[in-house]
C-alpha positions, 0 to 999 in steps of 0.5 A, a space after each residue: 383794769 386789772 383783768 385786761 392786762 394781756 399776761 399776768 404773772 404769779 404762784 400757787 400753793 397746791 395740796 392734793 389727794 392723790 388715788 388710783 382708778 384701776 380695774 383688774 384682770 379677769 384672772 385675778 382669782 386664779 390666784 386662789 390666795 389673794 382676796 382683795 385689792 384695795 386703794 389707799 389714798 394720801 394728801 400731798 403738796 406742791 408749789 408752782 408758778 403761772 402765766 395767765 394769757 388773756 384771751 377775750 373778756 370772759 376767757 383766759 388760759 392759764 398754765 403752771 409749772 409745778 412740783 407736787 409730791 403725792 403718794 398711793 398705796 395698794 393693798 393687796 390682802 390674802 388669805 389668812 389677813 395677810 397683807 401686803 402694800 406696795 408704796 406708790 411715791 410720786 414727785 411730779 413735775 406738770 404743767 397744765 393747760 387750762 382755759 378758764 370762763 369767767 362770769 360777769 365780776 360782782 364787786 370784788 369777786 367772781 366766779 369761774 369754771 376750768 378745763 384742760 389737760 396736764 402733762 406730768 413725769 415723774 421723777 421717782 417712778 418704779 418703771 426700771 425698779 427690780 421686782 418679785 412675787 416676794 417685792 410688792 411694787 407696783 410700777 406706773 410709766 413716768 409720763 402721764 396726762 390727764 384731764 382737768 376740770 375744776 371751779 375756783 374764785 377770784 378776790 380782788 384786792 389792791 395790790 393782787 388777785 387771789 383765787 381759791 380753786 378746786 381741781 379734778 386731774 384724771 390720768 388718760 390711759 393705761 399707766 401701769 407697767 406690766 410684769 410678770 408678778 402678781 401685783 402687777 399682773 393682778 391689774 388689767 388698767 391703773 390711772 392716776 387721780 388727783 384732787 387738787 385745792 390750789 390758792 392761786 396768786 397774781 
């Protein structure tokens, strides 16, 4: 049967929303001009390839090797409606870990749910970029992790298995480099989140 092969080979399509969770400092005010912090979120994509390990009859684990574009933007608003946008542009490299429970196969379908971790870089990260109270740039740390958690489908066909999958990717930590300007200093704590429809073939 296909499902108890001991490793299994394939690709996925990936598109994403990516955001940010952030929290801001208790001095944030004491910049008298700037009223509002805002997320913006955008969709992105990515393609990779994987390796399914068989682990019992219900369980597998699966990991990736990716490359996924994504994009953020804070808006940062001042007084008199001025605004300004620094541009968080992203292109990852990730691998993610998961462990998948699988329930009983009904015909040619079943269900499963996920959890893991995902290691990313990030390639274009502003970490080492020059800045100013005049250069909106929000700069996050190129190395991150997160936690996943997700539910997808298998459909069984012929020849391959075909699995649709939503995914929660929630980044660990404080990723945000500190400085000494307002947009970065406006921030106590930034995160990365991504959300993550994935079609997965094996």
């Amino acid at each position: 049967m296909y499902d108890r092969k001991p490793v299994r080979f394939g690709f996925g399509l990936i598109g994403s929303t990516a955001k940010l969770k952030f929290t801001t400092n208790n001095n944030n005010l004491s910049y008298d001009s700037l009223q509002i912090i805002e997320a913006v979120s955008y969709p992105g994509f990515g393609l990779g390839g994987l390796a399914n390990i068989r682990i019992a009859d219900h369980w597998d684990m699966k990991t990736m090797v990716n490359i996924q574009f994504a994009r953020r933007d804070m808006n940062y608003i001042f007084r008199e409606e001025v605004v300004q946008t620094p541009i968080i542009e992203s292109t990852y490299m990730e691998i993610p870990l998961n462990f998948e429970y699988k329930s009983r196969r009904h015909k040619n379908t079943r269900v499963y749910v996920l959890a893991g971790f995902t290691y990313r870089y990030d390639f274009t990260s502003d970490e080492d970029t020059d800045r100013s109270d005049t250069k909106p740039i929000v700069a996050l740390y190129p190395n991150t992790f997160s936690y996943d958690v997700g539910i997808g489908l298998d459909f069984y066909y012929d020849y391959f298995k075909f699995s649709p999958e939503v995914k929660i990717s929630n980044g660990l930590g404080n990723q945000l480099v500190p400085d000494e300007f307002i947009y970065a200093s406006s921030l106590k704590r930034v995160a990365p989140k991504l959300i993550q429809f994935c079609l997965i073939f094996q």
